[in-house]
C-alpha positions as CSV (number, residue, x, y, z in Angstrom):
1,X,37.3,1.9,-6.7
2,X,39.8,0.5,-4.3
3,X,41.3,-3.3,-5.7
4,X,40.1,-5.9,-2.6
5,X,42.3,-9.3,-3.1
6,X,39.3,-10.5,-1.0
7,X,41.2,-11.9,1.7
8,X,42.7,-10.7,4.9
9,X,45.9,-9.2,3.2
10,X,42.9,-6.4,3.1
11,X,42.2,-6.1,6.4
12,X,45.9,-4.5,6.6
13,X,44.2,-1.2,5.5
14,X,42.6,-0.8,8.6
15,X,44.8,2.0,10.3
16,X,45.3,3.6,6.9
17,X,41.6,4.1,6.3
18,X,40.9,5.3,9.9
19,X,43.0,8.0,9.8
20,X,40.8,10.2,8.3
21,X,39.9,13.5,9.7
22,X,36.3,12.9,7.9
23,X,35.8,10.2,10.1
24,X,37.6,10.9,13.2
25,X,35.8,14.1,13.4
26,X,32.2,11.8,12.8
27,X,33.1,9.8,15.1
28,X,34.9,12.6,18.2
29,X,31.4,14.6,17.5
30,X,29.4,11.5,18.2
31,X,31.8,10.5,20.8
32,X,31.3,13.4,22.6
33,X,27.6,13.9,22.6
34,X,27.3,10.4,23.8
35,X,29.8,11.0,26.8
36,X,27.9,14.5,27.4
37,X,24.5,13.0,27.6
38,X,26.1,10.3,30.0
39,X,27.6,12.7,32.1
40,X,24.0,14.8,32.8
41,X,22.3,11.5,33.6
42,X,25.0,9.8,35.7
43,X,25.2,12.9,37.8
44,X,21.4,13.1,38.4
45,X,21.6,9.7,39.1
46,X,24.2,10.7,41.8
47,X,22.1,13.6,43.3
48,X,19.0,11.6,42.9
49,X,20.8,9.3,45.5
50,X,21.5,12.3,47.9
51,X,25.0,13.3,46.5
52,X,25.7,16.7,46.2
53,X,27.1,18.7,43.0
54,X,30.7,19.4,44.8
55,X,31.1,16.0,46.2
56,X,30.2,14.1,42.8
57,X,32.9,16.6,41.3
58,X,35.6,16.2,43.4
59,X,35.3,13.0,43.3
60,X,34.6,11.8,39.3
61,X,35.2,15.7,37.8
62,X,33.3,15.6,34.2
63,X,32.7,11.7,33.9
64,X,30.9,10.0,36.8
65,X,31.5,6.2,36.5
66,X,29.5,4.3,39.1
67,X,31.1,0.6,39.9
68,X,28.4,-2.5,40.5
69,X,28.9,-3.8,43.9
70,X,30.9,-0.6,45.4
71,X,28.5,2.4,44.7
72,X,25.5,2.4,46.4
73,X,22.5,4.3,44.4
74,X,19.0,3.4,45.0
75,X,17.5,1.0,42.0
76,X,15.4,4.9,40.2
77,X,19.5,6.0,40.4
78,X,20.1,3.2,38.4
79,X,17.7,2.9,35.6
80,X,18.7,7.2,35.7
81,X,22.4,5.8,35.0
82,X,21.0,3.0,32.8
83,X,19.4,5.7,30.6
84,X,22.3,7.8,30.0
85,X,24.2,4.6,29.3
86,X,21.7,3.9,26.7
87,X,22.3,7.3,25.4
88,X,25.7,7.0,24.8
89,X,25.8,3.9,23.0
90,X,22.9,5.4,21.0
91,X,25.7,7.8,20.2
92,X,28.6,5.6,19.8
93,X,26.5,3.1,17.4
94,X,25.2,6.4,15.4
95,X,29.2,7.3,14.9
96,X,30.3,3.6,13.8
97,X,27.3,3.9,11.1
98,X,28.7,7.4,9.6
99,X,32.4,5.6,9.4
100,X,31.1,2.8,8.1
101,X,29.4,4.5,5.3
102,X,32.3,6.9,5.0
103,X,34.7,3.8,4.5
104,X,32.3,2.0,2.4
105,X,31.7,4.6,-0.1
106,X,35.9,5.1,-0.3
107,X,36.7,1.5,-1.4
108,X,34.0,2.4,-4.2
109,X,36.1,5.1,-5.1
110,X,33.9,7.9,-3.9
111,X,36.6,9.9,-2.0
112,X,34.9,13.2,-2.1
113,X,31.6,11.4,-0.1
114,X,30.9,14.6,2.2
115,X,30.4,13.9,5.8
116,X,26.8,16.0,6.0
117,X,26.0,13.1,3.5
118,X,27.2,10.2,6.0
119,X,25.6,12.1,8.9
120,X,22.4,12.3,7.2
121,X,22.4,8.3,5.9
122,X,23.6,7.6,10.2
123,X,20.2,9.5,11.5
124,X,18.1,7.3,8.8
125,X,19.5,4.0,9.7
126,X,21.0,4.4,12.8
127,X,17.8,2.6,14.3
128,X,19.0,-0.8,12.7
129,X,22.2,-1.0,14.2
130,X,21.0,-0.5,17.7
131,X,17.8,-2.4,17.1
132,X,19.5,-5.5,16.3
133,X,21.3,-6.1,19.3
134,X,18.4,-5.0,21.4
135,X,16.6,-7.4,19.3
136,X,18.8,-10.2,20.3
137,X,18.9,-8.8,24.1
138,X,14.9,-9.3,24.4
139,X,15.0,-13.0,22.5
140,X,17.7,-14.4,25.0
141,X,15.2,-12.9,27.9
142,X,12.4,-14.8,26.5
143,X,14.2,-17.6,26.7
144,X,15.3,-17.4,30.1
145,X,12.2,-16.4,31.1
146,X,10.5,-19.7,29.7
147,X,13.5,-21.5,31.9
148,X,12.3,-20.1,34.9
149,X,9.0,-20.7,34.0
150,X,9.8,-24.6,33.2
151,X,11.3,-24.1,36.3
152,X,8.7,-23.4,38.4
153,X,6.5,-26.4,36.9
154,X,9.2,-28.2,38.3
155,X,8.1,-27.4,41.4
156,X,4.9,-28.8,41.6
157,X,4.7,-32.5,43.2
158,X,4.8,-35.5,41.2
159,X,3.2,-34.0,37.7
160,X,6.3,-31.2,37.8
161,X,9.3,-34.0,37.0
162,X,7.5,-35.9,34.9
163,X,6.6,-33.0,33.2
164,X,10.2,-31.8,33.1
165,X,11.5,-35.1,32.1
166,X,9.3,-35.3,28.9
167,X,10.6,-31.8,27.7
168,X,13.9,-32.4,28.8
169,X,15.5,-32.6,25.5
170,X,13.6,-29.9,23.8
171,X,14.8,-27.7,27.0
172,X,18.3,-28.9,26.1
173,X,18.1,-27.1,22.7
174,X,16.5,-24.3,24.1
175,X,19.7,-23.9,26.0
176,X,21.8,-24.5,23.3
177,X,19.7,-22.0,21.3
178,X,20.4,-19.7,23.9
179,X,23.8,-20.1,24.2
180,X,23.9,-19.3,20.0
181,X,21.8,-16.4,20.5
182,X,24.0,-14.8,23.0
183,X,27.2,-15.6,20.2
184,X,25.6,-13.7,17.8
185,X,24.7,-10.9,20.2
186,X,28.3,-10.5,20.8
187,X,29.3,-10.5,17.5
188,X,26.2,-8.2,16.4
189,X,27.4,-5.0,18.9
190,X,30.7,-4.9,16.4
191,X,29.0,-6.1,13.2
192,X,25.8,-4.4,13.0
193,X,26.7,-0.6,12.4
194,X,28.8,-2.4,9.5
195,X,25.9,-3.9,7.9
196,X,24.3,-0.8,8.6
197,X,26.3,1.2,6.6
198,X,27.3,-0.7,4.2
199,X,23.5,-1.5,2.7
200,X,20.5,0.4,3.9
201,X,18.9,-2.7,5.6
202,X,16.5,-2.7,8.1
203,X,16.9,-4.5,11.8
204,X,15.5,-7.8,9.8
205,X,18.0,-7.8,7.2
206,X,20.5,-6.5,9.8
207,X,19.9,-10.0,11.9
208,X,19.8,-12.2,9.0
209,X,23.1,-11.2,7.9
210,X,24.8,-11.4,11.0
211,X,23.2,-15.1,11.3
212,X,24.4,-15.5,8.5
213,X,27.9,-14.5,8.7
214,X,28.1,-16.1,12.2
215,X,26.9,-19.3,10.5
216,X,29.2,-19.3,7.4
217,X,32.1,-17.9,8.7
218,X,32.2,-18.2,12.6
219,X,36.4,-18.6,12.5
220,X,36.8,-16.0,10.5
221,X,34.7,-13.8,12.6
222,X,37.0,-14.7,15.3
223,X,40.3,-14.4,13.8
224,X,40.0,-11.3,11.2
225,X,38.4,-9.6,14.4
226,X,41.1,-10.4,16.4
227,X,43.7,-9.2,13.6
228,X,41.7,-6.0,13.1
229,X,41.7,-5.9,16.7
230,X,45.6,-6.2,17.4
231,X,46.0,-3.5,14.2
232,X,43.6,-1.0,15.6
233,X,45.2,-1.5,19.1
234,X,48.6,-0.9,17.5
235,X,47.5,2.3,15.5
236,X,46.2,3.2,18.9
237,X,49.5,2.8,20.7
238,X,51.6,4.8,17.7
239,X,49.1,7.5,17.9
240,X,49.3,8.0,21.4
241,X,52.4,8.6,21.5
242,X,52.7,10.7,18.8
243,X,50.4,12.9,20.7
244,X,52.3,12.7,23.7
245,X,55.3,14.1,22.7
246,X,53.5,16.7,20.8
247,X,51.6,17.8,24.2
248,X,55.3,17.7,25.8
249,X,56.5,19.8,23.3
250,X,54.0,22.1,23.4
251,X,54.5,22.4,27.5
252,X,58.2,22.8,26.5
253,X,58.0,25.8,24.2
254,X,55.2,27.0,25.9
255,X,56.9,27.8,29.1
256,X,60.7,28.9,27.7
257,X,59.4,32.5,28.5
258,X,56.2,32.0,30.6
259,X,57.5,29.1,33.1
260,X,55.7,30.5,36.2
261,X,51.5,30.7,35.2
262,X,51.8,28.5,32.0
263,X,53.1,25.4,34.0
264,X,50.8,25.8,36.6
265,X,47.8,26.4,34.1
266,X,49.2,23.1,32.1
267,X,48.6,21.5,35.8
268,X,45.8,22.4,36.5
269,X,44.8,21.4,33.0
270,X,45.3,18.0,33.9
271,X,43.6,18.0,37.8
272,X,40.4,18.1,35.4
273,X,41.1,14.3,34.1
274,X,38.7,11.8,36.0
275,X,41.2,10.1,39.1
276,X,40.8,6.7,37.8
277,X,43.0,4.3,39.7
278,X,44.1,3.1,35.8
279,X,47.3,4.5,36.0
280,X,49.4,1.9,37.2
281,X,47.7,-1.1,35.2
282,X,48.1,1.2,31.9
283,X,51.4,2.0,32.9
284,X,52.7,-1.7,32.8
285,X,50.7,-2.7,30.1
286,X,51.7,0.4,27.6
287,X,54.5,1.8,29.2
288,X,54.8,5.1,29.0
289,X,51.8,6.2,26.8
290,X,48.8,6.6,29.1
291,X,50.9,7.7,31.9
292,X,50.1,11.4,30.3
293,X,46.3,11.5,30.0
294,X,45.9,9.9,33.7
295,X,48.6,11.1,35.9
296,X,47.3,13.0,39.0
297,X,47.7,16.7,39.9
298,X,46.7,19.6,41.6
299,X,44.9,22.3,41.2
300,X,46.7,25.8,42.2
301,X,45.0,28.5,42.8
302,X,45.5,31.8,40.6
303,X,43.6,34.5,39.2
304,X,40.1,34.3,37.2
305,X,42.0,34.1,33.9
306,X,44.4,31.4,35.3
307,X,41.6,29.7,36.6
308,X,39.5,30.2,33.2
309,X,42.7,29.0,31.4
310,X,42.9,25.5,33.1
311,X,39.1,24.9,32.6
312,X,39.2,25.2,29.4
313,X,42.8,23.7,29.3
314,X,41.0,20.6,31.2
315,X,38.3,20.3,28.6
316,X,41.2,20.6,25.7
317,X,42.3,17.4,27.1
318,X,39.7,16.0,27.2
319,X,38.9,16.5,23.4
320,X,42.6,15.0,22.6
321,X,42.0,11.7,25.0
322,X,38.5,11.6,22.6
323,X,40.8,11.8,19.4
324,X,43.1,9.7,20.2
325,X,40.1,6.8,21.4
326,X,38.5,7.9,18.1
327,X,41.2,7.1,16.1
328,X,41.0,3.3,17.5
329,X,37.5,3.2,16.6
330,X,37.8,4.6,12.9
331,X,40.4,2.0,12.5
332,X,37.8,-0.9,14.4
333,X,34.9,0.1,12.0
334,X,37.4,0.8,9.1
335,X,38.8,-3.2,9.8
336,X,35.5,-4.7,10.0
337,X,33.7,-2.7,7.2
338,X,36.2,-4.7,5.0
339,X,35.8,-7.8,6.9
340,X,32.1,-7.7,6.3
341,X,32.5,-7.1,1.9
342,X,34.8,-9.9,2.0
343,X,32.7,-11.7,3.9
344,X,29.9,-11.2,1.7
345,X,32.1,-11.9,-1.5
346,X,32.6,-15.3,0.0
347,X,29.4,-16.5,1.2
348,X,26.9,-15.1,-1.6
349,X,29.4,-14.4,-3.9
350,X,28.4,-10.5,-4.5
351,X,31.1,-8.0,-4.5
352,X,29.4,-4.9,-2.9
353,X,31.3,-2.3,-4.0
354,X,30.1,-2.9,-7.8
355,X,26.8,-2.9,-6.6
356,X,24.8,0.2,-7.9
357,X,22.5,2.0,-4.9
358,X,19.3,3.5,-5.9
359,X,18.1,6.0,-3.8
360,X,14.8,5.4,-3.0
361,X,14.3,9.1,-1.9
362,X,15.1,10.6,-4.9
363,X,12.4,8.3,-6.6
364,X,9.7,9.0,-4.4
365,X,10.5,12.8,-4.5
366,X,10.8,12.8,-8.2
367,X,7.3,10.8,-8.5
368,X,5.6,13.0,-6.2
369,X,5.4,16.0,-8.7
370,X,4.3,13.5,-11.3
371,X,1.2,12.0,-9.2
372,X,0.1,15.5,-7.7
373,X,0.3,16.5,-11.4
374,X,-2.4,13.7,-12.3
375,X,-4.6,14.2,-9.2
376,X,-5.4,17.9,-10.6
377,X,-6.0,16.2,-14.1
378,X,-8.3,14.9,-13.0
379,X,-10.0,16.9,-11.0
């Protein structure tokens, strides 16, 4: 078992723990299965709308990415998009639950946890970490909706302000409630694959503890997140780099003795990447990282194996962006996977990682047998 001082000198692990391959390739697998299923929506959502194939291509390439107030789509577009959204958060949630686990059964000492194990535990519980916040999502509607109710009784002559007036403060709390509701849905779409994969709770015991935490320890929250946050980013930043030079090393040696179809197949590799107007704002805030995943070029025309060549060169970038991004997130769910045990530690006083897990499974499996084996006795 890894030695916690219980404080946020821990949460300095972060970037160490997410660089993992276990988890990076959890969470690039989920990653990608998630952006796959939102790019087959998005673009039915786009030829729902009257687009065609080609034009949605040239335009986005593999990832569509409609913007609120500048694409138009008709409202069935929408929920179409909304779906595949849905999908990929489904996806992205389901990947922060493996790495959780993966994490969480490290600092226990249990470095040879397989990922088929973590994989399996992430389709069995997935539902708790996504349920939660959707939980949250509904209440706050409620509540809103009772506003506009209370709103329209406001309406009516003479009986609507007195009416109002009378309930006036117990609307105020509602408000307030509201407001609380909506801090512990932000904090529950980071926390809750944590708690997820830390205990096999259910989207009950998933809620209370975030209430709980958000309760106990709302500065915490705030400023351990933030740290994780700012060492994740950083990680983020080295790694990227890293990988840049590599990929202009690779270009270098690559095209010593092959300068003519191996540049323009490298090229073309990169016409695949979406045209995202990003480039400039990335470029002054990171300098010169990003520049190399979102530079624009174009395609040149060759043979069919040049052409096969810088498809699949287009969808090798692609899989490096998603390792690089999945390396931020290992260290994110890494970060707060310790933030959440110390957390615990402090409020209840429980040191998870000494806890022993029984699984239920196995219990119910092993007692089947047994029961069948009575049944027959007595018939």
């Amino acid at each position: 078992m890894i030695k916690l001082h219980y404080n946020f000198k821990d949460l300095f692990r972060s970037t160490r723990l997410g660089l993992s391959i276990k988890k990076m390739f959890v969470m690039l697998c989920s990653l990608l299965a998630g952006v796959f299923a939102y790019s087959v929506f998005t673009y039915i959502a786009y030829m729902a709308n009257g687009s065609s194939f080609s034009l949605i291509w040239s335009t986005y390439k593999f990832i569509p990415v409609p913007v609120f107030g500048y694409t138009a789509l008709t409202w069935y577009s929408w929920i179409i998009w909304g779906i595949g959204t849905a999908l990929f958060f489904i996806a992205f949630i389901f990947g922060q639950t493996a790495v959780a686990k993966i994490t969480f059964e490290q600092l226990k000492g249990n470095e040879f946890y397989e990922m088929k194990e973590s994989v399996k535990y992430a389709f069995k519980y997935w539902k708790s970490a996504f349920l939660a916040p959707v939980t949250l999502v509904i209440l706050i509607a409620l509540m809103f909706l009772g506003a506009f109710i209370f709103g329209l009784i406001g309406r009516i002559p003479y009986f609507g302000p007195l009416f109002i007036l009378l309930l006036l403060v117990p609307i105020i709390f509602g408000a307030l409630f509201t407001v609380y509701l909506m801090i512990v849905l932000f904090i529950s779409m980071f926390i809750s694959p944590v708690v997820t994969g830390t205990s096999k709770s259910d989207t009950f015991d998933t809620l209370f503890e975030i209430f709980s935490l958000v309760w106990d320890h709302p500065w915490r929250l705030v400023i351990w997140g933030g740290l994780i946050g700012g060492l994740s980013a950083l990680g983020f930043v080295v790694f990227s780099v890293i990988v840049k030079y590599t990929l202009e090393i690779t270009r270098w040696a690559l095209s010593v003795w092959n300068n003519g179809s191996w540049l323009t197949i490298w090229s073309n590799g990169f016409y695949f990447l979406p045209p995202v107007p990003a480039y400039t704002i990335t470029e002054k805030i990171t300098g010169y990282v990003a520049p190399f995943m979102l530079s624009m070029h174009n395609f040149t025309a060759g043979n069919w194996a040049v052409t096969l060549t810088s498809f699949i060169m287009g969808i090798l970038l692609y899989i490096i962006g998603f390792t690089v991004i999945s390396y931020f997130v290992t260290s994110w769910t890494a970060g707060l996977t310790i933030l959440y045990i110390n957390l615990v530690k402090m409020k209840d006083d429980v040191n998870l990682l000494e806890e022993k897990e029984e699984d239920f499974d196995e219990i119910e499996e092993s007692n089947e047998p047994a029961e069948e084996k009575k049944e027959e006795e007595k018939k």
